[in-house]
C-alpha positions in Angstrom: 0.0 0.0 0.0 1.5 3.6 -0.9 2.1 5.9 1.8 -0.5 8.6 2.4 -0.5 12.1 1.5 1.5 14.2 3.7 -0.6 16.6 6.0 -0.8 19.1 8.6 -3.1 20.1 10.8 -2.4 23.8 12.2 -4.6 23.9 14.4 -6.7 21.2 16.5 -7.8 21.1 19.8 -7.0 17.5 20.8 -6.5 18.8 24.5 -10.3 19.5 24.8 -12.8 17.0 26.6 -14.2 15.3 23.8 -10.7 13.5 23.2 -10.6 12.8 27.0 -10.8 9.1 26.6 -9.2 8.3 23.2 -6.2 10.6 22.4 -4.2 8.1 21.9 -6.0 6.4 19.5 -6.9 9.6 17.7 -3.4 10.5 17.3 -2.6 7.5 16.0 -5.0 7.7 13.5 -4.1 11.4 12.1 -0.3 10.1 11.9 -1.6 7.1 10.1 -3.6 9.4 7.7 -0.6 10.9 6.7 -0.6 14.2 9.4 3.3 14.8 10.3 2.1 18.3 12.5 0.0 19.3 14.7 -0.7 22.5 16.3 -2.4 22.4 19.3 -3.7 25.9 20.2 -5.2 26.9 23.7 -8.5 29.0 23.7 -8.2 30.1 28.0 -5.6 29.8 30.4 -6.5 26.1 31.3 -6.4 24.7 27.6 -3.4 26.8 27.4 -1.9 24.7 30.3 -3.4 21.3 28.7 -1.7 21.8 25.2 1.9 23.1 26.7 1.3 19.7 29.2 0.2 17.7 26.3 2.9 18.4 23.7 5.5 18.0 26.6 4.1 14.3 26.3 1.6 13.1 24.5 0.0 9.8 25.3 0.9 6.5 23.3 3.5 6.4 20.6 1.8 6.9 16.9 2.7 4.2 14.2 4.3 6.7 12.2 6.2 9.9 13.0 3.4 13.0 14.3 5.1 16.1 16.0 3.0 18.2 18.2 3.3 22.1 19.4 1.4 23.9 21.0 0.2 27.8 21.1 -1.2 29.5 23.9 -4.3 32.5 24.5 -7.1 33.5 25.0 -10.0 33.5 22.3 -12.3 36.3 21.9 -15.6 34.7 23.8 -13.6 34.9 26.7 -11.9 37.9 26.7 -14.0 39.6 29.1 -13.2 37.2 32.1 -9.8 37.4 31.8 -7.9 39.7 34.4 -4.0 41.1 34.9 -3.1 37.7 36.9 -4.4 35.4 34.1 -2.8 37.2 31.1 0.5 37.2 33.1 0.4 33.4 33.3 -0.4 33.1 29.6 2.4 35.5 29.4 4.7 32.8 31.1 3.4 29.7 29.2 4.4 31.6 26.3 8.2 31.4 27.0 7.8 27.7 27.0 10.0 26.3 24.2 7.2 23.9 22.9 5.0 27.3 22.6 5.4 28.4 18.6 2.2 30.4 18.5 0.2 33.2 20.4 -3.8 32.4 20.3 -5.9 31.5 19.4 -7.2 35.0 19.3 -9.2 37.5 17.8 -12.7 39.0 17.3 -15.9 37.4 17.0 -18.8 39.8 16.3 -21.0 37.0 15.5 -22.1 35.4 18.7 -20.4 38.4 20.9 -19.8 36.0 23.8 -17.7 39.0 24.9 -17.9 42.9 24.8 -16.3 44.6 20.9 -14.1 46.4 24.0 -12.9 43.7 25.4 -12.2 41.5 22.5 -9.7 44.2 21.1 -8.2 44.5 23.9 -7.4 40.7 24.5 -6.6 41.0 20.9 -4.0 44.3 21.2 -2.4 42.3 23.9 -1.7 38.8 22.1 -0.4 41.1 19.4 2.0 42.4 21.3 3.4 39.3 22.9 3.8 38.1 19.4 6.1 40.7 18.4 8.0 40.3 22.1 8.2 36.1 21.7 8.6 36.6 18.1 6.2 34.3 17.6 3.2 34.1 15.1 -0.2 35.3 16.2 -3.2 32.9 15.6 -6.0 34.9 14.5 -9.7 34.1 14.7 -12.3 36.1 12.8 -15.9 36.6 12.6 -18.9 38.7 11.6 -22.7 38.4 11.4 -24.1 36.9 8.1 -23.8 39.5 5.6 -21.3 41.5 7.2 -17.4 42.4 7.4 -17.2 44.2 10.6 -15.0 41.9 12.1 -12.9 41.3 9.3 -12.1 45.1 8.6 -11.8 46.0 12.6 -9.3 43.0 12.9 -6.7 44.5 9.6 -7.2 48.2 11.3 -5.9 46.6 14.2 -3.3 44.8 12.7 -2.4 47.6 10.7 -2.1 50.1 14.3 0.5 47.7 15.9 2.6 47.4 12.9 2.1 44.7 11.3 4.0 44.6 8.2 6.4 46.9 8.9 10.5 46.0 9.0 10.4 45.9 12.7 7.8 42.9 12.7 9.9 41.3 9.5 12.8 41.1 12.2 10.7 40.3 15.3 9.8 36.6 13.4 12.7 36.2 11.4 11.6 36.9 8.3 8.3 35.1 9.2 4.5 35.3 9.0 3.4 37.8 11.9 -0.2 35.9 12.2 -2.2 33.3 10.7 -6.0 33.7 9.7 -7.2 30.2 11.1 -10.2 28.5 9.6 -10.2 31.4 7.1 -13.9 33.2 7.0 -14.2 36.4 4.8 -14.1 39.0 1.6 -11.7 38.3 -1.3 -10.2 41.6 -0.6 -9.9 40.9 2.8 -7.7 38.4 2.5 -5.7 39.8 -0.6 -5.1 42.9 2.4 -3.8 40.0 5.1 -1.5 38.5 2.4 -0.4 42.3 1.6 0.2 42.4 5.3 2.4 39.0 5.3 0.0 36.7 7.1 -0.5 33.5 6.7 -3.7 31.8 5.9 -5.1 28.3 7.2 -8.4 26.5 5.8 -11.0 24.4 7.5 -14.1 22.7 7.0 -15.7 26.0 7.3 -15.3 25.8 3.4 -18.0 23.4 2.5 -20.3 25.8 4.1 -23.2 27.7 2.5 -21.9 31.7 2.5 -18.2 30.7 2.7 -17.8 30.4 -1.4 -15.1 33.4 -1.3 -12.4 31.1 0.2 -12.5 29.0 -2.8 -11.4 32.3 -5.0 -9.0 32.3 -1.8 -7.6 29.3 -1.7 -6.3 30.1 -5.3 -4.2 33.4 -4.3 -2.6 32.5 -0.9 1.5 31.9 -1.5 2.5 28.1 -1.2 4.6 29.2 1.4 1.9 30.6 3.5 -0.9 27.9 2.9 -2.1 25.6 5.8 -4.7 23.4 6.5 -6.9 22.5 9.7 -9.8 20.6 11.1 -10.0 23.0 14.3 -10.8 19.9 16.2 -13.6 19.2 17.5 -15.6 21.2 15.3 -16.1 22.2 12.3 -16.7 18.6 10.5 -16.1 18.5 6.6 -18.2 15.8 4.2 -17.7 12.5 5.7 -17.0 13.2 9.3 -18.7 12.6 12.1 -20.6 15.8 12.8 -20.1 15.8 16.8 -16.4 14.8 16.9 -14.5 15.8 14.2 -11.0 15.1 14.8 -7.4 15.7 13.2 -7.2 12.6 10.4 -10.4 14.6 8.5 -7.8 17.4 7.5 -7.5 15.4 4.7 -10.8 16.1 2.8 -10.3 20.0 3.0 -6.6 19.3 1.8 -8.1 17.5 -1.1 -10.1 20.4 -1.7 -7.6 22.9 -1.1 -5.5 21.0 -4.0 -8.9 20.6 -6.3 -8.6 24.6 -6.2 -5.1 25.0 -6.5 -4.9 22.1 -9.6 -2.3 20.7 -7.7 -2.1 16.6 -7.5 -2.5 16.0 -3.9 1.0 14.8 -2.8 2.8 18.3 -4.3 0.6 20.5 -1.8 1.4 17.8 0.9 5.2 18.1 0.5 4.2 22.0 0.8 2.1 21.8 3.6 4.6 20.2 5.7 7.0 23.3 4.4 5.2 26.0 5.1 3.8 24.5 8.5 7.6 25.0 9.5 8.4 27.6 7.5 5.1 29.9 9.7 6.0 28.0 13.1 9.2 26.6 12.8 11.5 29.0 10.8 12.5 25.9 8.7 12.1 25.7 4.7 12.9 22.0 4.3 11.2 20.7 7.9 11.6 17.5 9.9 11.8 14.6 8.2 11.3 15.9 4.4 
């Protein structure tokens, strides 16, 4: 049998409770669907903990070779419960050398779990401790049906602290400032992120109804700064199991990712795994390739 397609997943949130009682099992089964990486991103302090715990030692041993990170901070629907004492220990975790991202975070005018207020101030702060880690900031983005609020509040912001500008370029080593995960949004939106230097990541968001731009997306964003995702546990493309889905689906939005692009499956893997450590890693040819 050939080997599979090589994948990554750049961000999945094994650490959460629905993997409580099989994570072994479901690691094992991403690495034997071909995912080499996997980026295990914290949403509050506690999952912050989990995935800096988790990547320090997973449990089980996969059939075939999976490495884990892990990023740490605080997503927008919390932002408003989130005081001096627990930014400063997010602050910490994100020393840790297992840590190669800051987030996820963000805005969400959607569901608005949080105050506009505090979101952008949770967000002004993760943006900050990426340029002072010099480490990528992973950036989630929403807006009501029908609008863009969101999506143009989160470039002004990005714009205010710099983002683009020499002094970020040597902050990251030459390397993408921030990531747009489970990319949601305008053409022109993202054309302005890519202007910017960001990185862009797709999901299974993309097989739903109102996110057709990201296929005209998926066509523009650089090799270099294309990922893939499930966002674990959610976010379930065709064929997975709507409540769970897990990181071995990343495969189906890489297959449609590479539909897009009109690139055979295994060239986009051998570039996923490249730019997943080119964004996180600072590496052009990556572990292993």
């Amino acid at each position: 049998m050939p080997d599979p397609v090589r994948l990554v997943d750049s961000h999945g949130h094994v650490q959460a409770e629905p993997f409580a009682g099989d994570l072994a099992a479901v690691l094992d089964s991403a690495a034997l669907a071909g995912v080499e990486r996997l980026l295990v991103p914290g949403w509050d302090l506690e999952s912050s903990r989990a995935a800096v715990a988790l990547v320090g030692g997973p449990p089980g041993a996969t059939s075939r070779p999976l490495h884990l990170d892990a990023a740490v901070g605080i997503h927008p629907h919390v932002a408003s419960s989130v005081d001096d004492a627990t930014w400063s220990e997010v602050q910490a975790l994100a020393a840790d050398p297992s840590v190669v991202g800051i987030g996820e975070t963000g805005l969400d005018y959607d569901r608005l779990f949080s105050p506009r207020a505090a979101q952008l101030t949770n967000l002004r702060r993760h943006l900050a401790l990426g340029r002072a880690t010099g480490k990528p900031v992973i950036l989630h983005c929403r807006s009501a049906a029908g609008r863009r609020d969101a999506q143009d509040e989160l470039l002004a912001e990005l714009r205010d602290a710099g983002v683009g500008d020499p002094s970020w370029t040597a902050a990251l080593a030459g390397r993408p400032p921030a990531i747009l995960h489970s990319f949601s949004g305008p053409v022109d939106y993202a054309e302005t992120a890519l202007e910017l230097g960001l990185a862009i990541s797709f999901s299974g968001l993309v097989f739903r109804r109102g996110e057709e731009a990201s296929a005209l997306v998926a066509r523009i964003v650089p090799a270099d700064r294309l990922l893939v995702e499930t966002d674990s546990p959610y976010l379930s493309p065709p064929g997975a199991p709507r409540r769970r889905n897990e990181p071995a689906w990343v495969r189906v939005t890489a297959a449609w990712v590479a539909e897009r692009r009109a690139e055979i499956d295994v060239t986009l893997g051998d570039r996923l795994v490249r730019a997943y450590d080119a964004v996180f890693r600072g590496r052009s040819g990556g572990m292993g390739s």
